[in-house]
N, C-alpha and C positions, 0 to 999 in steps of 0.2 A: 688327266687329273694333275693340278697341279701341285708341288712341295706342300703348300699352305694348306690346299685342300687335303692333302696324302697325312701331314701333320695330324688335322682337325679329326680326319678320319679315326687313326689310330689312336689320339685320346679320348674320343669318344668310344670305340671297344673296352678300350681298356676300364674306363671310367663305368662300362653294363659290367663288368665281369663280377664284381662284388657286391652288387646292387641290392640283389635277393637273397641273399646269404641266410635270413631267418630260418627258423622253423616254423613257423605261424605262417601258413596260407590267408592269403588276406580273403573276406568275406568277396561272393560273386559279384558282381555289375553287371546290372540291366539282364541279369538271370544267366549270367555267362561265369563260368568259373577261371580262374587267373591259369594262364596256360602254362604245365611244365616244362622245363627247359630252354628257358628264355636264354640262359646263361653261354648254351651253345648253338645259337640261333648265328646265324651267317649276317654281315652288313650289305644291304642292297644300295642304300643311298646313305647322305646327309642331307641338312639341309639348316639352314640358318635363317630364323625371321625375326627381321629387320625391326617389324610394326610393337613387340613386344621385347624384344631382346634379347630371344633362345635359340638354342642350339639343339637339336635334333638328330639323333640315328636313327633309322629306319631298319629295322629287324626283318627278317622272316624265315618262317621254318622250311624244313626242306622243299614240300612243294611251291613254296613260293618262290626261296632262290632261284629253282630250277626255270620256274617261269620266268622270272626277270631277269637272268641269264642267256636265257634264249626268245625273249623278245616277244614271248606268248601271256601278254599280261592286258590284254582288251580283249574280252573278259579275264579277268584272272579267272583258275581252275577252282575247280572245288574242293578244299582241302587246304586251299593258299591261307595263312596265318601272318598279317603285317602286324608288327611293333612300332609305334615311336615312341621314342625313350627320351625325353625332355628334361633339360637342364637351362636354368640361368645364364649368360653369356657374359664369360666375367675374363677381364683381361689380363694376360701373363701378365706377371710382376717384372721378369726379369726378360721379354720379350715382347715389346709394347706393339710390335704390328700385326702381335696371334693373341686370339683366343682360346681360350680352353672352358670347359664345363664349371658350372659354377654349386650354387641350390640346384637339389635335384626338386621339378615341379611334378610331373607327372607321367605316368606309363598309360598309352592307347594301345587300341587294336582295332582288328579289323579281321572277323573271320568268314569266310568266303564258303557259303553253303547253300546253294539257290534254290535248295526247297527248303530245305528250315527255316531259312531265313526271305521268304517271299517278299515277304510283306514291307521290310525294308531292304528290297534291290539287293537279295540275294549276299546279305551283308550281315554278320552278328557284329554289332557296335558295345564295346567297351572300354572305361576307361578306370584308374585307379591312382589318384593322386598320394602326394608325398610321399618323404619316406616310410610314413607307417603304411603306403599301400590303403587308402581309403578309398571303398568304393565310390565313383562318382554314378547316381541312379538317378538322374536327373530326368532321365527320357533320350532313347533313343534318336529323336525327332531334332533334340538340337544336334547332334553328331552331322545327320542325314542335311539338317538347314545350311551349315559350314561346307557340306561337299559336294553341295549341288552345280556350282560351277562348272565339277568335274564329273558328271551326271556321263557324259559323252565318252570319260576312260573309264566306265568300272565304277566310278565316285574317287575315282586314287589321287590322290596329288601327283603322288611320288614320280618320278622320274629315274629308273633304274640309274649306277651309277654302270659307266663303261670297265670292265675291268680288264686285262690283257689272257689272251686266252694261250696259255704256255705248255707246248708239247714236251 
């Protein structure tokens, strides 16, 4: 990983750590309730897209780290819980060749449960925009339309990131 990437990383932690600080549990999505303990969720990747102009962390609960840590993530397990946590791409002021997070847009997931979730590949699809945490109930079907490329990992995008394993 590199400085810029190591950078990006770490502002983006930082920038989930106060995110959900309400007391108001936002209303479910697509019949999926907003998952506890976002706040202490591990960082598996980032990721930056280019076509829109966001910046993304990639969350996951413990079994999912533990999968994307250890490379057991085609299929991921059942129990696996992916976040990404989506912000606007807005440029330091006083560091013009980084970025850092800007408007926060919207909170995804991705919960991994291959019988509950048959029907759509073994996947409970949610998402919840802005900061007031609005549920998007739009249908599952468009989640599933966007991740069909990646039909062949799971539906994942993501790309675990490499992390240094320190005895």
């Amino acid at each position: 990983m590199t400085t810029v990437q190591s950078t990006i990383l770490a502002l983006l932690i930082t920038a989930t750590s106060g995110l959900y600080a309400s007391d108001k549990t936002p209303e479910p999505s697509h019949g999926i309730s907003y998952p506890d303990g976002l706040q202490n969720w591990s960082a598996i990747a980032v990721s930056h897209r280019t076509d829109n102009n966001t910046l993304r962390v990639i969350l996951g609960n413990e079994i999912a780290v533990k999968a994307a840590r250890s490379a057991q993530t085609n299929p991921w397990p059942d129990g696996a819980v992916l976040a990404k946590v989506v912000w606007k791409d807005t440029q330091l002021e006083n560091w013009q060749a980084a970025t850092a997070p800007g408007d926060f847009v919207h909170a995804e997931f991705m919960f991994k449960d291959s019988k509950k979730y048959a029907e759509t590949y073994g996947w409970g699809w949610a998402r919840w925009v802005g900061m007031e945490q609005k549920p998007f109930n739009d249908g599952a079907q468009i989640c599933i339309a966007c991740h069909t490329p990646v039909k062949n990992r799971d539906w994942v995008f993501t790309d675990p990131a490499a992390f240094p394993i320190l005895k």
